[in-house]
C-alpha positions in Angstrom: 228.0 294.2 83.2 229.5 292.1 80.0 227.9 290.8 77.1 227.0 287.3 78.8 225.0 289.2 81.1 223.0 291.9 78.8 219.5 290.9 79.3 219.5 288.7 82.0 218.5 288.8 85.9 221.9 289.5 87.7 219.8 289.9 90.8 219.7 286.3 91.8 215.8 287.3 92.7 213.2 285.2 90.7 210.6 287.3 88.4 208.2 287.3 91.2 210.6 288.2 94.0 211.9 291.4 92.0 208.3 292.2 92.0 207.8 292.5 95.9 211.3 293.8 96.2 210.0 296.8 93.8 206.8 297.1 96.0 208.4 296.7 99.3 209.6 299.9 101.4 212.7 299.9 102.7 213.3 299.1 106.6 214.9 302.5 107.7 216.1 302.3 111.5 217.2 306.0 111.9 217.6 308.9 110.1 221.1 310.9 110.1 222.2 313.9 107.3 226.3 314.0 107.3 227.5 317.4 106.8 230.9 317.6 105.7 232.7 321.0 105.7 236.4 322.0 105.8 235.9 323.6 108.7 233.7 320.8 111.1 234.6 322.4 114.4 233.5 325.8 113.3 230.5 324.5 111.8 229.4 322.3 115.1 230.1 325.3 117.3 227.7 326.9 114.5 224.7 324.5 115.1 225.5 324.2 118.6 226.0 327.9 120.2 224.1 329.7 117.7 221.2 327.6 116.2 220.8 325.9 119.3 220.9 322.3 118.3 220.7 320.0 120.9 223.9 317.8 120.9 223.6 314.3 121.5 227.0 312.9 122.7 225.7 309.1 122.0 225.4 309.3 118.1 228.2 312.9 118.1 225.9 315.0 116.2 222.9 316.9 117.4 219.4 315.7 117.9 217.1 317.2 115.0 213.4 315.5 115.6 213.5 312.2 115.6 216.6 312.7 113.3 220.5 313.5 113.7 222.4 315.8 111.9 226.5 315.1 111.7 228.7 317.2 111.3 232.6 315.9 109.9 235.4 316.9 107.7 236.3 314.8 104.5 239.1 314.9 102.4 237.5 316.0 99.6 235.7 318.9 100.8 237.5 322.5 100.2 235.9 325.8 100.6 231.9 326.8 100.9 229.6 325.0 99.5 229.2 327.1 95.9 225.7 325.3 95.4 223.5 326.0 98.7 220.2 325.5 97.3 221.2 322.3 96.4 219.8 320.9 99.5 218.6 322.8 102.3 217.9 321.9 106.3 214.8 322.5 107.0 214.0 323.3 111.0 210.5 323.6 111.9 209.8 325.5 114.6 207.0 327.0 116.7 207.6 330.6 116.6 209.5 331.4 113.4 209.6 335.5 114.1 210.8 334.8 117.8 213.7 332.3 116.7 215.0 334.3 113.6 215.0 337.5 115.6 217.2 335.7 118.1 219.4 334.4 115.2 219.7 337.6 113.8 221.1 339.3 117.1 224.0 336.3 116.9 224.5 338.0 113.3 223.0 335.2 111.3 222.5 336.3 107.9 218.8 335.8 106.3 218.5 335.8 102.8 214.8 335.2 102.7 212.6 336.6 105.8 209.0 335.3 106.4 208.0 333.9 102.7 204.5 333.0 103.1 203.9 329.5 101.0 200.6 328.5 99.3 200.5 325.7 101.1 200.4 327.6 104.7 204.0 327.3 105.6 206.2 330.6 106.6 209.8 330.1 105.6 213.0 332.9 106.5 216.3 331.0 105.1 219.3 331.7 106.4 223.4 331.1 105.3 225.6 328.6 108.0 229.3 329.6 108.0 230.1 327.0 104.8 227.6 329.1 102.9 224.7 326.4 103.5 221.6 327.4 103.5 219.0 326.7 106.4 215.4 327.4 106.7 213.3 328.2 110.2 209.6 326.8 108.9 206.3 327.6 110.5 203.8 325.4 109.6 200.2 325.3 111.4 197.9 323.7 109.5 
């Protein structure tokens, strides 16, 4: 932005246009979270033979809902990840003692086991091989 163009509508939309534009949801046609690590094929063989995550060869991550989760390297990824509560997956799931006792007999470390949440939820969160964290959620309402 310059000085010509403090103030005025840069948009090209007219004041009434910028109005629906404002009120109007975005169009979303799927869903994906990209993971990058420094390790990707550890990580994938992570979400694949330990969580379970079903893979989807189509799209080359792994079917989470009616979502995707990816899995890549990038250059400027090095290390763990030194904030993990930063963002969190979150994996709902229908029996949340059965699944984290079979995570935990594949050595999966849980930092929080069965938190019970005012709003009805169960939560155990667990730490992915970048130092990620991941949280198995209960939720019958």
């Amino acid at each position: 932005m310059n000085s010509s163009t403090v103030g005025k509508d840069t948009t090209g939309l007219s004041n009434g246009s910028w109005i629906v534009a404002l009120l109007s949801p975005m169009k979303i046609g799927h869903f994906t979270i990209l993971l990058n690590s420094h390790q990707p094929d550890a990580l994938r063989d992570f979400y694949r033979d330990v969580v379970g995550l079903e893979k989807d060869e189509e799209v080359g991550g792994f079917k989470v809902g009616g979502a995707h989760l990816l899995i890549d390297g990038h250059s400027e990824v090095t290390g763990g990840n030194e904030q993990p509560a930063r963002y969190l997956i979150n994996l709902f799931v229908d029996d949340i003692a059965a699944e984290q006792a079979r995570l935990e007999k594949q050595g999966v470390k849980f930092i929080r086991t069965q938190g019970r949440e005012f709003w009805g939820g169960i939560i155990s969160t667990f730490v992915d091989p970048d130092g990620n964290y991941a949280q198995l959620i209960e939720f019958k309402p």
